[in-house]
MDAnalysis code that builds the backbone (N, CA, C; Angstrom):
import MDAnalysis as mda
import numpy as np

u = mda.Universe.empty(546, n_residues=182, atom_resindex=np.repeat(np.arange(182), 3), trajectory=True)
u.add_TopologyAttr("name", ["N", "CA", "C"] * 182)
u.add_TopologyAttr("resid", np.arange(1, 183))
u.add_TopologyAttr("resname", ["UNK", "UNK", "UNK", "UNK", "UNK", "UNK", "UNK", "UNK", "UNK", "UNK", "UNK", "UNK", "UNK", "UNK", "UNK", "UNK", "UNK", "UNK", "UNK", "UNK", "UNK", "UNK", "UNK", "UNK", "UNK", "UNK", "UNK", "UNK", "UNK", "UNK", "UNK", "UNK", "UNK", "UNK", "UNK", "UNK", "UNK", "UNK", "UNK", "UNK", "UNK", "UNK", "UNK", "UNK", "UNK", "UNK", "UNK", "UNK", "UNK", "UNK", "UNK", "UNK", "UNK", "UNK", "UNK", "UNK", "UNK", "UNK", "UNK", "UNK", "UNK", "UNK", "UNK", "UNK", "UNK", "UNK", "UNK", "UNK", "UNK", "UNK", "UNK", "UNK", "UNK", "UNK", "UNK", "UNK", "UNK", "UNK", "UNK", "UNK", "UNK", "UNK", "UNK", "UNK", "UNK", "UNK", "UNK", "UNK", "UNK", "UNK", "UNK", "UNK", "UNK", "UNK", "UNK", "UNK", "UNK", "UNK", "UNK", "UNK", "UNK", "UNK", "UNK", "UNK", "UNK", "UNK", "UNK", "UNK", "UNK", "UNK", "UNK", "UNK", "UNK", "UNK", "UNK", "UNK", "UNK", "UNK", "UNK", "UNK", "UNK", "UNK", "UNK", "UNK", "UNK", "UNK", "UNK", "UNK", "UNK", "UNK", "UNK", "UNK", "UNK", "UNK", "UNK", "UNK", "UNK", "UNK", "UNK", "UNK", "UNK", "UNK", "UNK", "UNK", "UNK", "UNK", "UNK", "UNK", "UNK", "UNK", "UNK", "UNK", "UNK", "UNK", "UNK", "UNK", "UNK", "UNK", "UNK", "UNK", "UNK", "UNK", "UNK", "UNK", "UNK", "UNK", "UNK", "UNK", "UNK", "UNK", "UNK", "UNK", "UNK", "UNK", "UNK", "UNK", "UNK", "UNK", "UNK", "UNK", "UNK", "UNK"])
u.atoms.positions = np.array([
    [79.483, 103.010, 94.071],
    [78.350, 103.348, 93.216],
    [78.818, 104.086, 91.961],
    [79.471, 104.873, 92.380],
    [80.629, 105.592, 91.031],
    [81.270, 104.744, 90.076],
    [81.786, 103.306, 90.405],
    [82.169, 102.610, 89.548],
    [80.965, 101.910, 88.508],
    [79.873, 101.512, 89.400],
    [78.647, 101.272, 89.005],
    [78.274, 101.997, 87.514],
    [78.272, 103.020, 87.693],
    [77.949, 104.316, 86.701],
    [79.609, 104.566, 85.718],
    [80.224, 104.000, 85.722],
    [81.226, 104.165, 84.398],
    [81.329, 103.319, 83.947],
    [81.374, 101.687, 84.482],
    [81.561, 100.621, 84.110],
    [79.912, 100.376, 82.542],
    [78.831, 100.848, 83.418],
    [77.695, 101.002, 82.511],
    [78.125, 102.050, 81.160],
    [78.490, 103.172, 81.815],
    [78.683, 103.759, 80.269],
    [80.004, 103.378, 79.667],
    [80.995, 102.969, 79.849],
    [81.821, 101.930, 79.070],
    [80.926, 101.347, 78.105],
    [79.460, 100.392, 78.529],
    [79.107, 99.394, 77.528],
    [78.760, 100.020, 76.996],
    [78.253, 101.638, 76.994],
    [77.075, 102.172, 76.264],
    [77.989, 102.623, 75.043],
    [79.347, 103.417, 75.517],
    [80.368, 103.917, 74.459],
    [80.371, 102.519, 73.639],
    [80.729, 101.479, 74.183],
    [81.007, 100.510, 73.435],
    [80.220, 100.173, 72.341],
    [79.205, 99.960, 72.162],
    [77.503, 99.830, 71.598],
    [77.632, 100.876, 71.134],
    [77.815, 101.982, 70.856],
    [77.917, 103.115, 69.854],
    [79.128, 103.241, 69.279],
    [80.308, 102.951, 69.755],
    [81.442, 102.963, 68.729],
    [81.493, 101.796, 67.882],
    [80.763, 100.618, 67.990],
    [80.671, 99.221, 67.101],
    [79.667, 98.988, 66.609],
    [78.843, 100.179, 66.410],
    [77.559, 100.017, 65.743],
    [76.163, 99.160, 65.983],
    [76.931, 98.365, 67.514],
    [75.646, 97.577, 67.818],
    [74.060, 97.838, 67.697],
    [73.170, 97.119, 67.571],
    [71.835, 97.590, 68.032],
    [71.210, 96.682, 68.740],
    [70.573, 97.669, 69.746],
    [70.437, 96.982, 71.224],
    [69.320, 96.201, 71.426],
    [69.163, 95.017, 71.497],
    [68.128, 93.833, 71.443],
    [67.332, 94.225, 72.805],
    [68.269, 93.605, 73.662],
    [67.448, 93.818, 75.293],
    [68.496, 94.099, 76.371],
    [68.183, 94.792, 77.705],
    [69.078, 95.115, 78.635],
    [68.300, 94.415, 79.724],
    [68.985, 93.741, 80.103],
    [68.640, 93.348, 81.855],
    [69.721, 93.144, 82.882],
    [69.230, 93.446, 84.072],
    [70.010, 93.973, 85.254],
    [70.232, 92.383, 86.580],
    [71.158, 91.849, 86.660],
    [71.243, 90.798, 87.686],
    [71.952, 91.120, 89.002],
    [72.026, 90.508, 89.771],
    [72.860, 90.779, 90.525],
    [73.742, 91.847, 90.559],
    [74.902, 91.289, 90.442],
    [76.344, 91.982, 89.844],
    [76.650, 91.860, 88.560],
    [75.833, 91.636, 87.460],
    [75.724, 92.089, 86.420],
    [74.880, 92.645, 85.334],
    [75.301, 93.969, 84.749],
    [73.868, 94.024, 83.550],
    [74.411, 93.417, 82.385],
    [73.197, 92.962, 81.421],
    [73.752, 91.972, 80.583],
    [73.108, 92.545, 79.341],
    [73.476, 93.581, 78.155],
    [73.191, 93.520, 77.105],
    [73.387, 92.900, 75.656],
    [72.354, 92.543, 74.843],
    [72.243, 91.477, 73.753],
    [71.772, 92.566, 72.214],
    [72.934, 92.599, 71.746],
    [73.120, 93.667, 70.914],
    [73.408, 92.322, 69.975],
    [73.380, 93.441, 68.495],
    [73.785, 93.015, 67.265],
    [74.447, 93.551, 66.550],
    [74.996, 92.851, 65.937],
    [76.261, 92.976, 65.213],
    [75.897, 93.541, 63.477],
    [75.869, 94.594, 62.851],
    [75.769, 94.936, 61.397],
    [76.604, 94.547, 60.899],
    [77.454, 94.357, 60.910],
    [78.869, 93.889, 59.909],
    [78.550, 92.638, 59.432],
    [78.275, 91.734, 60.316],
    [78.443, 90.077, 60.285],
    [76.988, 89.509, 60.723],
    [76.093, 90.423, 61.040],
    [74.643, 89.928, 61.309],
    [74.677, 89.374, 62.585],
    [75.625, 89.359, 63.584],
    [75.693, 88.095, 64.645],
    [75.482, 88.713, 66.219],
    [74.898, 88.058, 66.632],
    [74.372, 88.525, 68.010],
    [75.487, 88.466, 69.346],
    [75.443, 89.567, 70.068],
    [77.093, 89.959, 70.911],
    [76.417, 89.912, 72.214],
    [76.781, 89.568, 73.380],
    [76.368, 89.494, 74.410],
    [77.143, 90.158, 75.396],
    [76.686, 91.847, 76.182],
    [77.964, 91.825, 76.602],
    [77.733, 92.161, 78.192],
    [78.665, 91.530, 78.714],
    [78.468, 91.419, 80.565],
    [79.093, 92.637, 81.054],
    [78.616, 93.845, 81.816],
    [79.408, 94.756, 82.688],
    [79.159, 94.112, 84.074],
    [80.253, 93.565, 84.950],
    [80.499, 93.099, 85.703],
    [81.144, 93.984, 86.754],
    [79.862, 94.390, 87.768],
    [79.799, 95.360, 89.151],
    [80.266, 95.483, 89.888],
    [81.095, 94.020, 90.575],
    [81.505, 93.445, 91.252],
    [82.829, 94.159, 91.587],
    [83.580, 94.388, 92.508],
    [85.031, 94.574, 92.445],
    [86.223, 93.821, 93.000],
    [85.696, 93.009, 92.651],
    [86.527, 91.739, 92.647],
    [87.220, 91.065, 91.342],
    [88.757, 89.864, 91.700],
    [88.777, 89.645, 90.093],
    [87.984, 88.911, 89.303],
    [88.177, 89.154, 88.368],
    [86.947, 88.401, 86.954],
    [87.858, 87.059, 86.828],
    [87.513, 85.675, 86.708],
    [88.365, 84.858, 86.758],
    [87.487, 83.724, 86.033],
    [87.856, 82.307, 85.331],
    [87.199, 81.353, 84.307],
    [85.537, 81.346, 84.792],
    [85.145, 81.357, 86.156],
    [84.221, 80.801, 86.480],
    [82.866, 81.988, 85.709],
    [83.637, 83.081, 85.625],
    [82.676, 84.304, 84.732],
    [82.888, 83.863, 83.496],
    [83.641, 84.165, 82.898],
    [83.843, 83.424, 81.489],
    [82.970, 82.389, 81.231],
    [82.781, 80.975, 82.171],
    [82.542, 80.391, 81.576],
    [80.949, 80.345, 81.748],
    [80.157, 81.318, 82.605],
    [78.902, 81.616, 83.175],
    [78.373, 82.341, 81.851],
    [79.436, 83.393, 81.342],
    [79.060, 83.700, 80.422],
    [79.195, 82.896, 78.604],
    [79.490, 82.320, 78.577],
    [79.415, 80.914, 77.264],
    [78.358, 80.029, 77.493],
    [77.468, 79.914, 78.666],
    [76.658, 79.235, 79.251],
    [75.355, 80.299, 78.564],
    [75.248, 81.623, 78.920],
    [74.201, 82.246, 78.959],
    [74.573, 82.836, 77.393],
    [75.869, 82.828, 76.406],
    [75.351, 82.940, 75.233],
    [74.909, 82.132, 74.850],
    [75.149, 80.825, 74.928],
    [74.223, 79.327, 74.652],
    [72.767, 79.689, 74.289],
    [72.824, 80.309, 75.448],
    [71.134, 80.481, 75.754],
    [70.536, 81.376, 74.911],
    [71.270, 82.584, 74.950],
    [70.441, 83.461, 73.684],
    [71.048, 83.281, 72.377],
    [71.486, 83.020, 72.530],
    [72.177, 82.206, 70.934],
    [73.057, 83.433, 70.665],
    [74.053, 83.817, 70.920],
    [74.721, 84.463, 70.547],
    [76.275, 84.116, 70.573],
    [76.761, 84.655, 69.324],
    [77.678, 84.152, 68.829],
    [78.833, 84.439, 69.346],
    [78.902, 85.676, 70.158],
    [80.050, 86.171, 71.014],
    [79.918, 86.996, 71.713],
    [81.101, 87.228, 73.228],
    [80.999, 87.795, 74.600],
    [81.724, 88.670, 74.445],
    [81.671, 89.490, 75.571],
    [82.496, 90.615, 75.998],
    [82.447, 90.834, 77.241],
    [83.209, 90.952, 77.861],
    [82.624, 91.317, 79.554],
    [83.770, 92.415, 79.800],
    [83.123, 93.422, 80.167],
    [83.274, 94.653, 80.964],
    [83.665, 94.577, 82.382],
    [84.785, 94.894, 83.179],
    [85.148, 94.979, 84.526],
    [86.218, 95.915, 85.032],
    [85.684, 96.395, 85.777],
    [86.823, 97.496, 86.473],
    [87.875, 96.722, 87.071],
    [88.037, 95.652, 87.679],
    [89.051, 94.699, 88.648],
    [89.121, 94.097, 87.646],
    [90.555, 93.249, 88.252],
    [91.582, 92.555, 87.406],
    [90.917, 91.467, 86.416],
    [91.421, 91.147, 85.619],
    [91.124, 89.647, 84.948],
    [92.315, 88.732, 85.759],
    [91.975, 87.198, 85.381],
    [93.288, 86.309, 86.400],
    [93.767, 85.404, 84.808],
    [94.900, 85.013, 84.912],
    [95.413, 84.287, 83.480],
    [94.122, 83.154, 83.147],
    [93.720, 82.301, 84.018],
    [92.873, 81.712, 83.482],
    [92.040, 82.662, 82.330],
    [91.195, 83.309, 82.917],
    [90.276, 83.849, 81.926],
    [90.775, 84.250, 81.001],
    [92.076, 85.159, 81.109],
    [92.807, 85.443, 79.773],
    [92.483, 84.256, 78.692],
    [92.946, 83.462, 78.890],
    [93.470, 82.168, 78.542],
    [92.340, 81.449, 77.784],
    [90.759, 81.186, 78.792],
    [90.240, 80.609, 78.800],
    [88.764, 81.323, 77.448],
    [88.953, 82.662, 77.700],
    [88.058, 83.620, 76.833],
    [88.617, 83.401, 75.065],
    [89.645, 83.730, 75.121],
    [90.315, 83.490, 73.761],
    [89.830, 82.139, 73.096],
    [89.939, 80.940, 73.824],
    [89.254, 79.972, 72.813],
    [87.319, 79.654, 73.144],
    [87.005, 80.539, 73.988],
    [85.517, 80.813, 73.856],
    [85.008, 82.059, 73.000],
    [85.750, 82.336, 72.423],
    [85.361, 83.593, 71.610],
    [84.828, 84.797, 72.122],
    [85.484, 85.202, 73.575],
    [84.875, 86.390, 74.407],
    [86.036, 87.320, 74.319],
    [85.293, 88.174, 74.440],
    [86.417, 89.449, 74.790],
    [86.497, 90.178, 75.819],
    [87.544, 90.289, 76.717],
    [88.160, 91.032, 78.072],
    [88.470, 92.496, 77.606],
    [87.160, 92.887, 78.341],
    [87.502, 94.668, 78.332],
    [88.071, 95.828, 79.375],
    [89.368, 95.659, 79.113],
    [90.052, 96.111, 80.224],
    [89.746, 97.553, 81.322],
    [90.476, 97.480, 82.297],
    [90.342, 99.136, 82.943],
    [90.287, 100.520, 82.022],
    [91.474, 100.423, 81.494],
    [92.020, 101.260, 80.817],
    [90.813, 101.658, 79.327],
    [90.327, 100.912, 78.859],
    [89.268, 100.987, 78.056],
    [88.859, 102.370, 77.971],
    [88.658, 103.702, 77.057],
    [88.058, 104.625, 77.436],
    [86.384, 104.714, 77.257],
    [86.021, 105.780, 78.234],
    [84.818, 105.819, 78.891],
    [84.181, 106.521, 78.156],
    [84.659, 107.669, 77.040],
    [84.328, 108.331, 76.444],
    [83.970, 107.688, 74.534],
    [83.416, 108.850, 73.967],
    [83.388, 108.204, 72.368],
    [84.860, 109.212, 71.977],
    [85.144, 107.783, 71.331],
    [86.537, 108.633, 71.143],
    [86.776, 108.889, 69.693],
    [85.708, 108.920, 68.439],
    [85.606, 109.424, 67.423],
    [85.268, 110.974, 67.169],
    [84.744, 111.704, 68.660],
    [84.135, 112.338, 68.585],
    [85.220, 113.394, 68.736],
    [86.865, 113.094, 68.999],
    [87.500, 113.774, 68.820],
    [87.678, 114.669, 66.998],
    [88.461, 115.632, 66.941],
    [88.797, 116.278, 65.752],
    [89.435, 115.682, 65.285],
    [90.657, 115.323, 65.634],
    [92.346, 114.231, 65.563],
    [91.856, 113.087, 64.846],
    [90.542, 112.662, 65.583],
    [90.741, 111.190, 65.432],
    [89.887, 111.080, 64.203],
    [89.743, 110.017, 63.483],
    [89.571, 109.809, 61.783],
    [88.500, 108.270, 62.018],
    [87.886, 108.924, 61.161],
    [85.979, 107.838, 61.331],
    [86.809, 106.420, 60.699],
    [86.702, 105.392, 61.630],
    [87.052, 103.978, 61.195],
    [86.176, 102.933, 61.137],
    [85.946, 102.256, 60.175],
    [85.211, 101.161, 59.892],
    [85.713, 99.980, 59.656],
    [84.906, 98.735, 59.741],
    [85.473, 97.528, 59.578],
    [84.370, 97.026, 58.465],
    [85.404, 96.724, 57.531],
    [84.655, 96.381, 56.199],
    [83.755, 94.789, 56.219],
    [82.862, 94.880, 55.630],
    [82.346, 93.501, 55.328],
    [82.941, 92.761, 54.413],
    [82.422, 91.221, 54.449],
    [83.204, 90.371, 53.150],
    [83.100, 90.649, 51.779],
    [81.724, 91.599, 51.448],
    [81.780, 92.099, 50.233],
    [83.139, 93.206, 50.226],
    [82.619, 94.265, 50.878],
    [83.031, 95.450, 50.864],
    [85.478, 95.082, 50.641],
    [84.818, 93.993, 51.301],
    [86.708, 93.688, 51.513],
    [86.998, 92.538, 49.846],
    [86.651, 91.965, 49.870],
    [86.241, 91.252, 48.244],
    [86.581, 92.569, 47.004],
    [85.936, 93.455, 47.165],
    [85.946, 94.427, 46.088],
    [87.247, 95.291, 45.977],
    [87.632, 95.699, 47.530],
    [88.783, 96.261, 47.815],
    [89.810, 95.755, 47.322],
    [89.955, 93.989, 47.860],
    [91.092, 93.674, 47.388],
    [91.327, 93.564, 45.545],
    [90.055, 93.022, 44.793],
    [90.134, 93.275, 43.490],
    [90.001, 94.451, 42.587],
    [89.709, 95.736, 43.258],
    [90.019, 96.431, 42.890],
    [91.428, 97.220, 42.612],
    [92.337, 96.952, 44.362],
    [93.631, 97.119, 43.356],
    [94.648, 96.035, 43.571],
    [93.799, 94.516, 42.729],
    [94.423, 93.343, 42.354],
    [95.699, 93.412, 43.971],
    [95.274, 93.081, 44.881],
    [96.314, 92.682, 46.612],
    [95.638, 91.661, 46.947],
    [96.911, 91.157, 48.047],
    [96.398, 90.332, 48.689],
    [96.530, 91.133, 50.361],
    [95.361, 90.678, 51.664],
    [95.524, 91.488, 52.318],
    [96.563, 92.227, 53.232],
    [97.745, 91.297, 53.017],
    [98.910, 92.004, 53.824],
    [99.905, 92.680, 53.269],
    [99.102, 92.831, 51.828],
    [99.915, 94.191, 51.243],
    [99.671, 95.892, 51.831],
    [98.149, 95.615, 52.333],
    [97.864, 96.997, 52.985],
    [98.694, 97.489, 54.110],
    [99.051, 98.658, 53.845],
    [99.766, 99.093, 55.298],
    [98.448, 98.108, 56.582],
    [99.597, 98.393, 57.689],
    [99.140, 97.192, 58.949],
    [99.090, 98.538, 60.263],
    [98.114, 97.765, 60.837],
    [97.528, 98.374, 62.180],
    [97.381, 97.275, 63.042],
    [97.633, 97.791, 64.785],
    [98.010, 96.489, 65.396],
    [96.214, 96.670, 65.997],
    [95.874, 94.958, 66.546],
    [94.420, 95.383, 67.010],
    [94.610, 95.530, 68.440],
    [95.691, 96.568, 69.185],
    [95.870, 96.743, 70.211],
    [95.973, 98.594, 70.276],
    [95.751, 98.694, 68.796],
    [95.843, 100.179, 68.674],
    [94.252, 100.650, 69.397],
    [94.040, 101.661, 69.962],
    [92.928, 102.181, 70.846],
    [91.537, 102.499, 69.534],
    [91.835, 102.969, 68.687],
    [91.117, 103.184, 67.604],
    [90.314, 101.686, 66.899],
    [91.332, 100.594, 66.828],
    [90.843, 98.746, 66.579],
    [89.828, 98.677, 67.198],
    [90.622, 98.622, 68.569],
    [90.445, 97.999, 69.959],
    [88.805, 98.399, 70.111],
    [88.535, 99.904, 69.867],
    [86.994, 100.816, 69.723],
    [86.350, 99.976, 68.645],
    [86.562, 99.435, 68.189],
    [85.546, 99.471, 66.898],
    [85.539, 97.696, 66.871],
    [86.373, 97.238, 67.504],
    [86.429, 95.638, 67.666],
    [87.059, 94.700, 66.939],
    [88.052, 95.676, 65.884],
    [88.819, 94.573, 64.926],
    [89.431, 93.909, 65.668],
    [89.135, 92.752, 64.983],
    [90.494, 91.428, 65.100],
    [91.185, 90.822, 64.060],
    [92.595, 90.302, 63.820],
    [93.492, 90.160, 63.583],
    [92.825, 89.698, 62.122],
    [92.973, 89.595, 60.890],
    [92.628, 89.411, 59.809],
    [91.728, 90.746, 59.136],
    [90.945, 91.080, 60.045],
    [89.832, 92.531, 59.630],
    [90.715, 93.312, 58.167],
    [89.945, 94.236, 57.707],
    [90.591, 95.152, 56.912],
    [89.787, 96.618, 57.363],
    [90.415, 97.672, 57.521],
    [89.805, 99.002, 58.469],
    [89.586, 100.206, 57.301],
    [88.250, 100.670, 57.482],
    [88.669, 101.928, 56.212],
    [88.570, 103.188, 57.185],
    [89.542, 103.867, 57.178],
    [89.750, 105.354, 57.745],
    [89.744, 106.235, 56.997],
    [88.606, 107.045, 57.357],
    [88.256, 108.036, 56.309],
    [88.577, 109.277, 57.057],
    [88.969, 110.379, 56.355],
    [89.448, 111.942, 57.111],
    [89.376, 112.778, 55.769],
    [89.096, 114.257, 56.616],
    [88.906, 115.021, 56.415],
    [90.531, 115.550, 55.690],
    [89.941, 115.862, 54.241],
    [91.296, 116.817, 53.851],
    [91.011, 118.024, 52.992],
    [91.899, 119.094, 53.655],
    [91.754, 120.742, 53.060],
    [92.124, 120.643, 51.927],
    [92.732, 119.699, 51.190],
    [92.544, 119.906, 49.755],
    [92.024, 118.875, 48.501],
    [91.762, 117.343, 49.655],
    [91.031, 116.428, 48.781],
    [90.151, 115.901, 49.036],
    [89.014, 116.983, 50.190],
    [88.155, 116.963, 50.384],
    [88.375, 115.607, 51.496],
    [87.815, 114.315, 51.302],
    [87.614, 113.149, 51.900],
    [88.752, 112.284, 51.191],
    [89.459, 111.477, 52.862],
    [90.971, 110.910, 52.321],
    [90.810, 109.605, 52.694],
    [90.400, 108.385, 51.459],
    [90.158, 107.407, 52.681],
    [91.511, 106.276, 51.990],
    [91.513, 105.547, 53.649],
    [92.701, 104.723, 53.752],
    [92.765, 103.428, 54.387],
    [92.959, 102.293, 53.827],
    [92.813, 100.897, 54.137],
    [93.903, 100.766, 55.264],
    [93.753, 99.561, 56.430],
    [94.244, 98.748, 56.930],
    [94.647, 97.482, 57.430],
    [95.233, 97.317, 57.441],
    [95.019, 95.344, 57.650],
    [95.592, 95.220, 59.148],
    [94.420, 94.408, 59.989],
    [94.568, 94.299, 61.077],
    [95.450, 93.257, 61.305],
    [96.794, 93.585, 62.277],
    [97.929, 92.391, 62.357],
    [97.616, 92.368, 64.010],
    [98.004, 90.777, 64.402],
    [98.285, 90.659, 65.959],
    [98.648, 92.018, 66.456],
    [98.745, 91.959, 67.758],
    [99.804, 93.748, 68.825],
    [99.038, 94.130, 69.828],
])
């Protein structure tokens, strides 16, 4: 029942560190299934916390590409405390889902001091960036999207990240990234 109750607030951290906003929540079986949206890209995210403690393997994956069908949403995520099996690895990547591992933290992890407010720019917002100082994007220093800070906020490999921090003498320090494979 304890796993029950972290695996849920996993999605909830999740949905607040990616800015989602929450369409509808419903509860199945061995899974709750929230249908959030996406601000960045306008696009509707579907994401499975999966109760079960057993491994997560294609036949979830592909249950879940079935039921974004259905609400029309453009991409998955599924949440699980037990293993993933290579299939799903495998099989999620060209369904456009994302495997959210154990290790995942449970907490908001912006809410640290250390850690520095990160965003993922839109196509404008990244358009302007790059012509403003005349680059192309893999001139920006690089961040892997395996770094825990990405990984929170959901970049993937092309993204550009703005990290903004606090500085004692220039007030607000902000700093581009370009998301590489890692």
């Amino acid at each position: 029942m304890n796993q029950v109750r972290i695996e849920i607030e996993k999605a909830k951290q999740l949905i607040k560190m990616r800015g989602y906003k929450l369409l509808e929540e419903e509860s199945l079986d061995h899974i709750v299934q929230y249908l959030v949206k996406d601000p960045i890209n306008d696009e509707k995210v579907l994401i499975w916390c999966v109760l079960s403690g057993e491994a997560v393997g294609i036949h979830e994956v592909e249950s879940l590409e079935k039921t974004m069908e259905s609400k029309n949403a453009s991409r998955g995520i599924i949440i699980a405390q037990s293993v993933y099996t290579h299939a799903a690895g495998v099989g999620s990547k060209k369904k456009n889902i994302e495997l959210i591992s154990r290790n995942f933290p449970s907490f908001y992890l912006f809410d640290h001091i250390l850690v520095p407010k990160h965003e993922i720019l839109n196509e404008k917002e990244r358009e302007e960036l790059l012509q403003k100082y005349r680059i192309k994007p893999y001139q920006l220093p690089k961040i892997k999207s395996s770094d825990p800070a990405a990984r929170a906020i959901g970049a993937r490999p092309g993204d550009i990240i703005k990290i903004t921090r606090d500085s004692p003498t220039a007030g607000k320090y902000v700093s581009y990234r370009y998301v590489i494979e890692g």
